[in-house]
N, C-alpha and C positions, 0 to 999 in steps of 0.2 A: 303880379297877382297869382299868377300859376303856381312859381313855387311858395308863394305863403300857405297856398291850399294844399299841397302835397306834404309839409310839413305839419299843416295840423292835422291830415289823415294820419302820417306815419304817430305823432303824438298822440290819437285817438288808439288805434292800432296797440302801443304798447300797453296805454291805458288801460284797454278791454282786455291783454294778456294777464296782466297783474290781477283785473278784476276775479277772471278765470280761475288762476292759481290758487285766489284768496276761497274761491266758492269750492273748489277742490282740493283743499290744504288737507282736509281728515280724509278723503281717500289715498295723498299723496305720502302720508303720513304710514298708513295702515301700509299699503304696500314698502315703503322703506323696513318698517316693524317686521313685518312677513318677510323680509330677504334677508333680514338680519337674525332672524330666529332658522329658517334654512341654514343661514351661514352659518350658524352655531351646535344647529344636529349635525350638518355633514361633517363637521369639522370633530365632532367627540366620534362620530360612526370609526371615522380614520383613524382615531388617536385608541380607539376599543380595541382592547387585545384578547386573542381566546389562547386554552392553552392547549395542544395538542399531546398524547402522553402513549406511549406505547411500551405495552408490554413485552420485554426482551430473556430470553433463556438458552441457555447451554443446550447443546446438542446430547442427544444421548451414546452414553461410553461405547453403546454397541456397534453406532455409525462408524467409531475408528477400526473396527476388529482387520479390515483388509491393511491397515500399514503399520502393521506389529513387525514386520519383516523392515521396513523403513525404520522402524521407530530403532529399531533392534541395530542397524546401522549407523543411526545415528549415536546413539549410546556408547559405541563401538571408535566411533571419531570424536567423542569427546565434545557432545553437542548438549548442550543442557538443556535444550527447548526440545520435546517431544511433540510429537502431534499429538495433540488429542484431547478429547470436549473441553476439558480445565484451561489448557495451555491457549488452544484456540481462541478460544473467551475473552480470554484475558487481553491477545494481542487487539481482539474485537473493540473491547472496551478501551483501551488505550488508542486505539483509533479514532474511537469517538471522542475521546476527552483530549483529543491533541487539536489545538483552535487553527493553525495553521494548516493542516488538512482539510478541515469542514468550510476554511475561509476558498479553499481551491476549488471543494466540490458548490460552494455558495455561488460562486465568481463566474461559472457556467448553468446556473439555474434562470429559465425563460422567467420567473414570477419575480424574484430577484431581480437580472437582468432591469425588468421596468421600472422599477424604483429607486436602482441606481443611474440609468439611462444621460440625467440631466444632472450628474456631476459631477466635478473634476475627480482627478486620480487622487489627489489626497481624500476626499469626501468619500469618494467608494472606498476606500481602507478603510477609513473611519467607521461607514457605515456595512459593511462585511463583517468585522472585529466586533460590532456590535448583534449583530443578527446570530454571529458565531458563539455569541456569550448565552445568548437565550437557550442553548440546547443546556438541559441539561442532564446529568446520568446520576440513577440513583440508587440505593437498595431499595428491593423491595421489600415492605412492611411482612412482618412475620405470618401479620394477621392475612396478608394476602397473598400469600403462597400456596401454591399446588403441587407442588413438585420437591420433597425436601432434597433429593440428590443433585438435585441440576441446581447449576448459577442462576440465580434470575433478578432481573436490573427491572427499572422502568426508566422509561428514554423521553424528555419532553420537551418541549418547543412552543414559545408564541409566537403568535403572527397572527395580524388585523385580521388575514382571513382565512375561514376555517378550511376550506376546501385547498385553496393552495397552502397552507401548515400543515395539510394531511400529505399534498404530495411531496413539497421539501423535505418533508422527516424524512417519507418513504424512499426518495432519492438520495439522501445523507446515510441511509443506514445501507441499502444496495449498493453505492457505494465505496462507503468503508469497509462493508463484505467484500468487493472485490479488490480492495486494496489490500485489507489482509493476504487473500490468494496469493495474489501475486508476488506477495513479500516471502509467504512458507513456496510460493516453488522458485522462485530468485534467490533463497536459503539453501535448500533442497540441490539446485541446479549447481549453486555454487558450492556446496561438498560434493555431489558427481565429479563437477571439474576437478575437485581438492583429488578427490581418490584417484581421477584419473591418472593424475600427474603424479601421483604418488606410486603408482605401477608403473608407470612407461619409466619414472626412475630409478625402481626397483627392477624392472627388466634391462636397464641399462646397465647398472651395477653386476647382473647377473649375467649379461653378455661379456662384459672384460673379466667375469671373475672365468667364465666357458673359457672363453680366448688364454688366458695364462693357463688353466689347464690343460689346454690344448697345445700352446706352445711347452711346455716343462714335457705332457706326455711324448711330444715329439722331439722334443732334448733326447729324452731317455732311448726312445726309439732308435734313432742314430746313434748314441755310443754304443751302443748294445750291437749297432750291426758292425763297426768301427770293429767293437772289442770280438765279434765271432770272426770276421773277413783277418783279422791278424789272427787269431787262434788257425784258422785256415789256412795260411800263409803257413805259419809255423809248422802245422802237422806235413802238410804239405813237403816243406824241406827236410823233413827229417824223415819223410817218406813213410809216413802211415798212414795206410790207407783208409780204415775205420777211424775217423774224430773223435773219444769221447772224451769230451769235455769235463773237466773238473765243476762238477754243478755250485760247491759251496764257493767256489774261487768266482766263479761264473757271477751268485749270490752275493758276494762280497763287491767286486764289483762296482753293478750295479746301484747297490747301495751306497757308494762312494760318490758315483756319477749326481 
């Protein structure tokens, strides 16, 4: 009798759940509608791209006036890359446009970093090489120009957000500034060493070239005292007291020796 009563409790029991559900099926409804319209703003929020776009220019000519002396050396060793605003620019710009470098400076960025976080190694290539493709470099439009002598690019990037797209640009182009540096004084350093080694061999050559004339002048030295110590000898036995030496014989010689 006990458990026929507890089962028809438990069968009342789910009855009254069903009934529940049934009296609350359009709120249950509305709330489902409501998470799935959520789930379809955040989801386009993420997928929203803005574009970041920065304006880039040449240094001005007069910034180079202190490595005219450099530049003048370089010219000098037969260096075809000068420093200076144009040349600068230029290695700037192929800096940027080189994906394998911006994929390096990508690879250490903290906003990056989180979005590759939860991927394998093949995934984060894929998605570096992708992030690496959104920059792009451009001319700038004639109409929007300030400056007709200097170079001037515009530099641009998307990314979902605009605050971190301002700082990756800013980080990608700081950067490649100093990766340029580094490359004109690892240029720079490595003709110092060229030239270096170009003197210490040319002062080598010019120590054995000393040395043979210093040995030949000391040839000479000794027959010369050879050929007076026998003239000596001679006057000597023939007992003249005053030496004078035949100078042109003396001259001949010498020149023979």
């Amino acid at each position: 009798m006990v458990e026929t009563s507890k089962k028809y409790e438990n069968e009342i029991d789910l009855f009254e759940i069903i009934k529940l559900l049934w009296r609350e099926k359009l709120k249950i409804i509305l709330i489902i509608y409501l998470a799935f319209l959520v789930g379809i703003y955040l989801n386009s929020r993420e997928s929203e791209s803005f574009k970041i776009s920065v304006p880039l220019q040449s240094a001005k000519s007069s910034n180079f006036i202190n490595l005219i002396s450099l530049n003048d050396i370089l010219s000098e060793n037969d260096r075809s890359l000068l420093i200076n605003s144009e040349n600068f620019f230029k290695l700037f710009e192929r800096e940027l446009n080189d994906l394998d470098s911006v994929v390096d400076i990508l690879r250490t960025n903290e906003f990056v970093q989180r979005r590759i976080s939860d991927l394998d190694e093949k995934s984060v290539n894929q998605a570096l090489t992708r992030y690496a493709r959104s920059f792009k470099l451009s001319k700038t439009p004639k109409a929007e120009m300030v400056l007709g002598d200097q170079i001037q690019r515009k530099f641009s990037f998307v990314w979902p957000n605009t605050d971190e797209g301002v700082k990756i640009t800013e980080e990608v182009i700081i950067q490649s500034l100093e990766n340029v540096k580094l490359a004109v004084i690892n240029n720079v350093t490595q003709l110092a060493q060229s030239i270096d080694f170009k003197i210490e061999r040319r002062l080598n050559e010019l120590d054995v070239e000393l040395s043979l004339i210093k040995k030949n002048e000391l040839d000479k030295i000794k027959k010369r005292i050879v050929y007076l110590t026998e003239q000596a000898e001679i006057a000597k036995t023939l007992g003249i007291e005053t030496n004078s030496l035949n100078a042109s014989a003396l001259s001949q010689s010498e020149s023979n020796s």
